[in-house]
N, C-alpha and C positions, 0 to 999 in steps of 0.2 A: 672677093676681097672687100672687108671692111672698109670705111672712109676712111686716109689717115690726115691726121690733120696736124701741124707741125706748129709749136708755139715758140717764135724766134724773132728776132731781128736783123737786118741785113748787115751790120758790122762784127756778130758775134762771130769768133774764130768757129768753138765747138758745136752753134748753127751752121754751119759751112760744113763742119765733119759729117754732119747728117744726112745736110743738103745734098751731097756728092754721094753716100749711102744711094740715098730715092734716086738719083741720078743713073748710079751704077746698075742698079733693079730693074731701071726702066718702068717706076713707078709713077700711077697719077698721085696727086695730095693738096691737102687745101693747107693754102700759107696766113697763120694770121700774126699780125705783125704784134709783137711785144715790148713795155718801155724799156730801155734799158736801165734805167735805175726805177729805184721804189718809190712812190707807192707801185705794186700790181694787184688792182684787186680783184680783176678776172683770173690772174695766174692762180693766185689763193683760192679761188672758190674751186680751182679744181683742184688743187693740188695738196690744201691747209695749211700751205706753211715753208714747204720748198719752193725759193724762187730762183734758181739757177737757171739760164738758159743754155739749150732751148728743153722742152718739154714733147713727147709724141703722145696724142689723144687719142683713140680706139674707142668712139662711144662714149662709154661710162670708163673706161680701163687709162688710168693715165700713168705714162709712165716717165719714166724720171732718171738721168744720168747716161750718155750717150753709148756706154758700152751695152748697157742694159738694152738700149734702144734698138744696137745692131744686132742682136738676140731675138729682139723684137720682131725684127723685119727678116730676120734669115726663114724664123718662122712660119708669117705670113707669108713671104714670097722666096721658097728654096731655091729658087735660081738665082745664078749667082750670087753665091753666098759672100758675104763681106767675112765670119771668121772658122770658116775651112779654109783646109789648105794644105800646104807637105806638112808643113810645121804648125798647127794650127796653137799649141800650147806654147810655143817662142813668140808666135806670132800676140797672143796675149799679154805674155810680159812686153814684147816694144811698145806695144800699144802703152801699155800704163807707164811706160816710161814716159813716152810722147806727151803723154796728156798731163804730167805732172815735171817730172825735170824740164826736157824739152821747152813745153807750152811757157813755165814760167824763165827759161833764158831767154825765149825769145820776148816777151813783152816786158820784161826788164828792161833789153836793147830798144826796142820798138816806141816803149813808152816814154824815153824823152825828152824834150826840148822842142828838139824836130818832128818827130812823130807827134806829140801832141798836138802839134799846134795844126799838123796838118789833118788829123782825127778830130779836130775840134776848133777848125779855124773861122766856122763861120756860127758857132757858141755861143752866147753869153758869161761872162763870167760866173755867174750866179750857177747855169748848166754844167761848167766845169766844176765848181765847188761841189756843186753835187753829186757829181758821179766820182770824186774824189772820196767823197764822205761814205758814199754809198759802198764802195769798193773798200774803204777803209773799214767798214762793221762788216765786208763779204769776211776779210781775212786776216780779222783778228787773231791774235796769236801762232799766226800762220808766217815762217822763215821765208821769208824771199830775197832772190839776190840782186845786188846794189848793182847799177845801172851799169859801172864799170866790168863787175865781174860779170855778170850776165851776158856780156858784148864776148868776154874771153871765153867763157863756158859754150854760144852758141857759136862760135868759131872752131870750138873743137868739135861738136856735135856735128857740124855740116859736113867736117871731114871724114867722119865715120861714115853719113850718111852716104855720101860721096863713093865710099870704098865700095859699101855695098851696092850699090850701085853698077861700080864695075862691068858685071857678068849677066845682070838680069836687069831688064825694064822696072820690073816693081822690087819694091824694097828686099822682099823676101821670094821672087821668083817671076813666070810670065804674065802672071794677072795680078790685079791690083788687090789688097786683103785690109784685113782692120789695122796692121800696122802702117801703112799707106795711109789710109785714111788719116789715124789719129797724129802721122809726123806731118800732115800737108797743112792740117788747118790753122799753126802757129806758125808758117812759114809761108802762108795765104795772107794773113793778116799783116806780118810784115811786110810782104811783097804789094799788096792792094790796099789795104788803109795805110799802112806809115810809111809809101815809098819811099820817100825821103832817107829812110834806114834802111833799106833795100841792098845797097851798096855791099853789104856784109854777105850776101850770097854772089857774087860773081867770082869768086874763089873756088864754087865748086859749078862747073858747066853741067856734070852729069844730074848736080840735084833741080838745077835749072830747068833741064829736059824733061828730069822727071814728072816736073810741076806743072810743067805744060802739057804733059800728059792726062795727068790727074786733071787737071781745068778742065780739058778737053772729053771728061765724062760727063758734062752736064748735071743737072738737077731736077729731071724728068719733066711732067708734064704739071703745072703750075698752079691753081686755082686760088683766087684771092676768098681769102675769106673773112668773116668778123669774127671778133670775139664774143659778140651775142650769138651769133647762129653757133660756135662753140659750145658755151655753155648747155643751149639749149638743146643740142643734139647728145649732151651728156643727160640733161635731165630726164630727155626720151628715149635713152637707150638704157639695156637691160646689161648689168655689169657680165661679164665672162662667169663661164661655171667653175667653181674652183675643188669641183665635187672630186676629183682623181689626181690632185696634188699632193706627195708626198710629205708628210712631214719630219722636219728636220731639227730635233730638241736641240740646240748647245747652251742656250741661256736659261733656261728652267723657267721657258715665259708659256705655258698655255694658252691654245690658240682662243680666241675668243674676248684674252685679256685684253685691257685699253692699255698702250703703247706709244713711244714716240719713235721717231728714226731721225735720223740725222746723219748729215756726212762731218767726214769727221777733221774733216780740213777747210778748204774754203768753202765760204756760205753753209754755214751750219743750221742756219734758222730748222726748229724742227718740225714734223707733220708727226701729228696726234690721230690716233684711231683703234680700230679694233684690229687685231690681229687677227686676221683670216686665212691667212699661210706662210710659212717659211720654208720652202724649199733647200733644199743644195746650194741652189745659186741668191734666190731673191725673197725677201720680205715683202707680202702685200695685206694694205691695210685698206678696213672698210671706216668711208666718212661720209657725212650726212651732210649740205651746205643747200640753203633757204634758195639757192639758184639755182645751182648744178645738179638738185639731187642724191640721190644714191653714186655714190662710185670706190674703185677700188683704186688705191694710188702704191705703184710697184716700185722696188727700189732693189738696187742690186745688194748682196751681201757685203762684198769687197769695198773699201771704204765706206762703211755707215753702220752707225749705231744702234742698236734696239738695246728700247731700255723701257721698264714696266712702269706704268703709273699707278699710283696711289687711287682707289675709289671715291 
């Protein structure tokens, strides 16, 4: 097993979905801690340009978007798989539900009065204007719901969750899967940073239970690590061979051409490079950075952009 090396922060909800990932694996992994607003200029040197968190580093191999991530890790460590399962292709659509309805009624409700203040009670003003600003150029032209509907929409989502719940411990059966995962870590964040808003899940005890379930996987085995010894374990490491990757034409982009990607909702900032593969599932681009190195930075198909640059 490769290093892995996790690039997060401890209030991120979708660092939390990962977190409990390595957890569920019974995975070692080194933690380096990330700002939550920008500047990132360690995150950029490996990545060029996506700065969403968190990020997983493999070496030289960075990859990028947490579905992608659990792909990643089913990979490297086939046991217990995070997206098998009976339903493993249902179990994909909740996920994306979670990670984009879901995620944003709950921090609509979460985000506040109350929750802010207690997510940012011992802040500077200055601190909170900035991660207001900062979040405001994440989700530019991006529909999100009003504090009010938000509160109604995750009331009715919990009782959904709630039903399913019913008859099996985890969302979709006896073990826990990527659906699980991706409905826990906007209903973590509520529960642990905004408790104060918390009060909106005691209407459903089963999804309570479930939570406490999920907690109760831990986040493996720990190691602190820096953002320099990062880097520079990318600079010395030899990217993955991409010698037996299928290629997947839909955009009439030629591999080898200079590219960007982008997600195509929140945090759009884009990562420029060369095109080195496009699979089925993911786009991976080759970039050259005065610290990091050589490296490949991976991005899932499904929400993100590839689009060709001019020479």
């Amino acid at each position: 097993m490769n290093d892995l090396v996790l690039h997060h922060y401890p209030a991120s909800p979708f660092a939390e979905k990962v977190r409990l990932m390595l957890g569920y694996k019974r995975l070692s992994w080194k933690s380096v801690f990330i700002p939550m607003v920008m500047p990132k200029p360690d995150v950029l040197a490996l990545t060029g340009g996506y700065r969403k968190t968190p990020i997983l580093q493999v070496g030289a191999d960075i990859y990028c978007d947490t579905m992608l991530i659990a792909e990643v890790l089913d990979e490297l460590a086939p046991a217990q798989p995070a997206l098998s399962g009976p339903q493993p292709d249902l179990a994909r659509c909740l996920a994306q539900w979670a990670d984009s309805t879901l995620f944003w009624a709950a921090m609509s409700h979460s985000m506040q009065a109350a929750g802010m203040a207690q997510l940012f009670g011992k802040a500077t003003p200055q601190a909170m204007q900035a991660f207001a600003e900062d979040r405001k150029a994440m989700s530019a032209g991006l529909s999100r719901p009003r504090p009010a509907d938000g509160t109604s929409a995750l009331r009715s989502y919990l009782l959904r969750l709630e039903q399913m719940l019913e008859s099996s411990p985890f969302v979709l059966g006896q073990q826990p899967g990527v659906a699980d995962f991706a409905s826990y870590h906007p209903l973590w964040f509520n529960r642990t940073q905004t408790p104060a808003m918390a009060g909106v899940l005691q209407a459903c005890p089963k999804v309570l239970a479930w939570m406490d379930r999920m907690a109760a996987i831990g986040h493996g085995q720990i190691e602190r690590y820096s953002a320099e010894q990062a880097i520079d374990l990318a600079r010395r490491s030899t990217p993955r061979s991409l010698q037996d990757e299928p290629f997947e034409d839909v955009h009439g982009i030629a591999l080898g051409s200079r590219v960007s990607v982008a997600a195509e909702g929140f945090g759009p900032e884009p990562t420029e490079g060369q095109l080195l593969a496009a699979t089925k599932g993911r786009y991976i681009l080759g970039r050259s950075d005065e610290r990091a190195g050589r490296v490949q930075v991976h991005f899932p198909r499904v929400g993100y952009a590839l689009r060709a640059l001019k020479d």
